[in-house]
N, C-alpha and C positions, 0 to 999 in steps of 0.2 A: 460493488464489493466482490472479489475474487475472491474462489474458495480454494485452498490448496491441501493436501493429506499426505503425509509421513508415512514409508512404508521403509519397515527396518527394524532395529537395534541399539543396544548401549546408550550409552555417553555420547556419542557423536550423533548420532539419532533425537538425541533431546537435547543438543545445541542447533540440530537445524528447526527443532519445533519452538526454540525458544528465538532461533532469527526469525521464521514467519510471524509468528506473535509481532513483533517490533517493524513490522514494513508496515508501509500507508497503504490504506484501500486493500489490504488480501488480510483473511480471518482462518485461523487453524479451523478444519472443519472435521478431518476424521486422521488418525493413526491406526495403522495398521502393522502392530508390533508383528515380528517373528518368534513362533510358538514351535515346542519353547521356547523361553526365552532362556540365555545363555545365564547359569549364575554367576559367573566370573565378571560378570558388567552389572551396571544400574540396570535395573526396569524400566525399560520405557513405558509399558501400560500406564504401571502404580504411578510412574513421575507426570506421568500426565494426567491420568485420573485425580491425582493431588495437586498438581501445579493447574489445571485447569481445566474442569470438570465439566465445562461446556460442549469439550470435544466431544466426538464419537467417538469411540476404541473397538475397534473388531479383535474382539478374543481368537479367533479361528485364525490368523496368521495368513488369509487366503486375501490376493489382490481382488478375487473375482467379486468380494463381495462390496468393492467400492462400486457402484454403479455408474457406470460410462456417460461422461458428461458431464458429472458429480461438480466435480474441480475442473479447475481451471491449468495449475500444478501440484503435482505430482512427483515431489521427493523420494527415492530410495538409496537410503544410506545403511548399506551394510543388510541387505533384505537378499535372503536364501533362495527367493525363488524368480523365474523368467514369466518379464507379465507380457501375456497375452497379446494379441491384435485387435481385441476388440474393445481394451481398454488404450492404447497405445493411437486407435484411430479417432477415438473420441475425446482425446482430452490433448488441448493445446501446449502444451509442456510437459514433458517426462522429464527427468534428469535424476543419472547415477550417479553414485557416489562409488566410486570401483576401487577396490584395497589392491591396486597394483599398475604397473605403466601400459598402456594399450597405446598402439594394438598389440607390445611385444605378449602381455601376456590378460589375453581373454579367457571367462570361462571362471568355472571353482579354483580356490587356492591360489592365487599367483604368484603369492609371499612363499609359499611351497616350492613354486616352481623357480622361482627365481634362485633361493635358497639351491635347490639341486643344481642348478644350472651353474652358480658357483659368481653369479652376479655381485658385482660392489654396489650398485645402486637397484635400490626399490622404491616404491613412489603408491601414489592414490593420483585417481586423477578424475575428474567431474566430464560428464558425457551424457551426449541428449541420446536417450532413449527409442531406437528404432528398430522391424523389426528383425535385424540380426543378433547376434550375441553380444554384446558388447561393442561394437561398429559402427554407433553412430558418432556425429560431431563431436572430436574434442573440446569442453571448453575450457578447461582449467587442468594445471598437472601440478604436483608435487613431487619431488626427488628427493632422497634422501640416504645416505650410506648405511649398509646393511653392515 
């Protein structure tokens, strides 16, 4: 059995805790919401603390306190901060969930920047976690007219 943990945010944060639940062979094992959490979205703590109480939930919003190794993968969907090397070399699967098109736009805000920049399309796009900024393997994009 593979262990995987949620690190992030929202609604879209607890549609990918509710796709690992649904795969064979991997068990949601820890979430690690972003604190605060934003009020303008669902809770992912409380939606998981109530949808399924077996998980872990690190209140402190910190990746460090997933311990290296832990998992197996490593979702972050919409999560505020840049994880480490030492979690990134010990866990076989990272993968972001990035609110904008890479590599045009890495880093904070890119709906921001796109926005100044005077762009017709924005996008999200999914990307294995390496350690640059935003730079690793694309694997998935989305476009969308702004």
């Amino acid at each position: 059995m593979r262990r995987a943990a949620v690190l992030g945010k929202g609604t879209l944060a607890v549609h990918a805790c509710e796709t690992i639940t649904e795969l064979p062979d991997v068990v949601l094992d820890t979430v690690i919401a972003t604190s605060p959490e934003p009020r303008w979205d669902i809770s992912l703590a409380e939606t998981v603390a109530t949808r399924w109480p077996e998980v872990r939930i690190v209140d402190s919003g910190d990746w460090r306190e997933l311990e290296p190794g832990r998992c197996d993968l490593v979702l972050s969907v919409l999560y505020d901060k840049i994880i480490g090397p030492k979690l990134i070399d010990a866990t076989p699967q990272i993968i972001n969930c990035h609110p904008g098109r890479l590599p045009h736009y890495r880093g904070v805000r890119p709906v921001n920047w796109a926005l100044r920049n005077g762009d017709a399309l924005a996008g999200i796009t999914l990307h294995v976690i390496d350690h640059g900024v935003d730079t690793g393997p694309v694997l998935a994009k989305a476009l969308f007219s702004i």
